[in-house]
C-alpha positions, 0 to 999 in steps of 0.5 A: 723766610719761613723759619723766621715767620714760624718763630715770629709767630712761636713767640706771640704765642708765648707771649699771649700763654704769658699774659694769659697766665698774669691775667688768671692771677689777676682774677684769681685776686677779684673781689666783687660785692653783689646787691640786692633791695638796694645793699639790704642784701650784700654778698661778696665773691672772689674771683674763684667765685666763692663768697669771702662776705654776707652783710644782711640788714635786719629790715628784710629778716623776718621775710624769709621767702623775701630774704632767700630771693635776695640772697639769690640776687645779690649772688648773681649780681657777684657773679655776674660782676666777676664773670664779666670783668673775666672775660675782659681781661681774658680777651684782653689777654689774648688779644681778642680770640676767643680761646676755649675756657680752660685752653692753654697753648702748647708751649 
């Protein structure tokens, strides 16, 4: 009985190492567009959080001080957004243990 739990157990674990690896390649393929004032600010990241798209309207160029606090906003709104949808699907992924970021299971 033993044997047979073990190897039970063996196998969701794979299963879970499987769709923990589908799941990174789905973030990996994220895209999410972080706003600021309202979209006079627009910055897109992917999901290895490097942004892929800026759109800045002319209304809010001649303040620079202004324009670099949006700049800022926009991009932690897209992280945020990236972040979140990540974890969902992490813990999806694992059935809703929280695994260490970076774990994989030895198998």
């Amino acid at each position: 009985m033993f044997k047979g739990g073990m190897a039970g157990m063996m196998k969701k674990a794979q299963q879970m190492q499987d769709n923990i690896k589908k799941a990174q390649a789905e973030i990996k393929n994220l895209s999410a567009t972080g706003k600021a004032a309202g979209g006079c600010v627009e910055i897109t990241l992917n999901g290895e959080h490097m942004a892929t798209n800026i759109k800045i309207l002319d209304e809010v160029m001649d303040d620079k001080e202004l324009l670099e606090d949006l700049i800022l906003s926009a991009i932690n709104d897209a992280v945020r957004q990236i972040s979140d949808t990540s974890s969902a699907k992490m813990k999806t992924a694992t059935g809703g243990m929280n695994l260490p970021s970076g774990m994989n299971l030895p198998l």
